[in-house]
N, C-alpha and C positions, 0 to 999 in steps of 0.2 A: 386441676390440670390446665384449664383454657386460664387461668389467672397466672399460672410460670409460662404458658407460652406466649399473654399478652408480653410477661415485663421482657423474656429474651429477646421479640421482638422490637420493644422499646430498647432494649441495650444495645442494638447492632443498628437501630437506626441513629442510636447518639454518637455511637461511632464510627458509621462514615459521614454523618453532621461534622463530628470532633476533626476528623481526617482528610475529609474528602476526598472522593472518587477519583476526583483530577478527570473524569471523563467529559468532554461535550458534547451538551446534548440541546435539544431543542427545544422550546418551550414560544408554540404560535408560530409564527416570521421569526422568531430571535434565539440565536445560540446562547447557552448557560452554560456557566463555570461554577459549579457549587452555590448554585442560586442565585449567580450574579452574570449581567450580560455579558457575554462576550464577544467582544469584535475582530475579526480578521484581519490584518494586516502583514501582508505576508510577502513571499517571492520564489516565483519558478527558478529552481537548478536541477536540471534533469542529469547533472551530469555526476551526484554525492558518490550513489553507490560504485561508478565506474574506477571513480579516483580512490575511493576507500577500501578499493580490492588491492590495492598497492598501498605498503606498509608505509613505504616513505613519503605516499601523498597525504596522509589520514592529515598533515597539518594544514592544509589546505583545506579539507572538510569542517574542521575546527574552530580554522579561522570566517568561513565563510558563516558559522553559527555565531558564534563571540559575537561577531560585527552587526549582524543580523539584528543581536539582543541588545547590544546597543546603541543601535539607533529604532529603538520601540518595536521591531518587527515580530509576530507571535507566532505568522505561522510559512510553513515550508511546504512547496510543492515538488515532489519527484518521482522519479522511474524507480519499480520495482517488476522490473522482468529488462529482461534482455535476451533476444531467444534467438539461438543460433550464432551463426557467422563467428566474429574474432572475440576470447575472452568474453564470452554469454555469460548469463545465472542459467540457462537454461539450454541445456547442449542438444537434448532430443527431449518428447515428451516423458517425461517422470524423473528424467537423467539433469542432478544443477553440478554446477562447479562451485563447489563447499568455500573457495576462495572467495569469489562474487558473494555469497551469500553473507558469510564475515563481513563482509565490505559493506554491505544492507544492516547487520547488526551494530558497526560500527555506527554510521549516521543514523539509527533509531536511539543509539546510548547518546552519542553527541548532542541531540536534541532535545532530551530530556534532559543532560547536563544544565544546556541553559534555556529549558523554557519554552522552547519551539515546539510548537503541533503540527505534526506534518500531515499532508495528501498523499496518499500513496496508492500510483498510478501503476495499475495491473499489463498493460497493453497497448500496441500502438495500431493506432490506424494506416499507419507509411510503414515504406518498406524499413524508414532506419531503424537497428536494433533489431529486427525482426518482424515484428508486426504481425497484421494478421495472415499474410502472404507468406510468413513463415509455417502459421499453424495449416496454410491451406497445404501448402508443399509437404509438409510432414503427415497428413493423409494421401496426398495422391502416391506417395510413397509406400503406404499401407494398402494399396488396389483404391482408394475412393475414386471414382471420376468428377472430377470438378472442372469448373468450366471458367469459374469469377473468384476472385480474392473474395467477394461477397458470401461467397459460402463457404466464409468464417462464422456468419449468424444464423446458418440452416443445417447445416448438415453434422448429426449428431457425435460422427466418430470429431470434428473439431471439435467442438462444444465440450466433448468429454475430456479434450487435451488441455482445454481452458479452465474447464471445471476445478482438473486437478491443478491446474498450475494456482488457481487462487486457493485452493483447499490447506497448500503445500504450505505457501504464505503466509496465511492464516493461523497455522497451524506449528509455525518456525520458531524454534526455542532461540532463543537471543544469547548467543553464548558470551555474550560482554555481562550482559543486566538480568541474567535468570528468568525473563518474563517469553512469554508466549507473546508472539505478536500481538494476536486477538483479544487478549487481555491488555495488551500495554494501554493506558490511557494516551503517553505519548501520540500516538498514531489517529489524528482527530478525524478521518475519513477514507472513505478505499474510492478510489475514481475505479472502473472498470476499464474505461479505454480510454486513450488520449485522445479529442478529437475522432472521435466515431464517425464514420461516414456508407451510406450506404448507394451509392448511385444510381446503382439499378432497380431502387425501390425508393424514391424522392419521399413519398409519404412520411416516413420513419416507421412504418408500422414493423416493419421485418426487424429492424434492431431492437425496438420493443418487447 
């Protein structure tokens, strides 16, 4: 018995040797691609999933990848929340607009099209897009008394509307490429906020 479970074990290691994971990971100070370093080389467009919620924009998303992979670039930074206000992914806590969302599936398929490993930033610290002044508003809405946009990072009933909005995320079947977010190797890191900031506590201990 421990001798078929050494060699299946041997079998599924020689096949994601044979295949590769396609995932990145870390090894010391340096990112790995299938046991070889990988270097980032990349560029912020925060604006993919906005433009990809509109059918007739996706060539623009497209094109902004193509060009990217031809001139060396491997990886891509952008927004994956939009919470509230005009055309969100996120209209109230737990509530997305399936449109936006398509739109985010789109540039995760595009980018695995050619190559690109994206950052994919959960939240913002400014009001644009929503931010955490959206999630502060959508408790005090719920009776919370709040006092600071800051108590985005203390006060439980946010926390829980953030929890799920990355759960959700995480959790999004890709209706382009079949794959789970979580799973997609595409997707080389989750940023949690964009530019985090806590003012009322300089230390950073509170965002911590």
């Amino acid at each position: 018995m421990k001798q078929h479970l050494c060699v299946i074990v041997f079998l599924i290691y020689l096949a994601v040797v044979a295949n590769g994971d396609m995932f990145i990971r870390s090894r010391g100070v340096h990112f790995m691609l299938n046991g070889s370093p990988f270097y980032a080389n990349g560029f912020n467009a925060y604006w993919l999933m906005y433009q990809a919620s509109d059918p007739s924009q996706r060539p623009k998303v497209s094109a902004a990848f193509r060009q990217a992979a031809a001139h060396g670039l491997t990886v891509a930074r952008t927004w994956a929340f939009s919470d509230g206000g005009y055309r969100p992914l996120q209209y109230y806590p737990g509530s997305y607009n399936q449109q936006m969302f398509k739109g985010l599936d789109f540039v995760v398929a595009e980018a695995r099209r050619y190559g690109i490993k994206l950052i994919l930033s959960l939240a913002n610290n400014y009001v644009n897009f929503g931010g955490k002044k959206q999630y502060v508003n959508w408790a005090r809405s719920r009776g919370q008394y709040l006092t600071s946009d800051d108590d985005f990072f203390t006060n439980s009933v946010v926390k829980g509307f953030y929890k799920n909005h990355i759960r959700t995320v995480l959790n999004r079947y890709n209706t382009i490429t079949g794959v789970l977010y979580k799973n997609d190797p595409t997707i080389m890191a989750w940023e949690l906020m964009n530019e985090p900031r806590c003012t009322s506590d300089p230390s950073g201990r509170t965002i911590q």
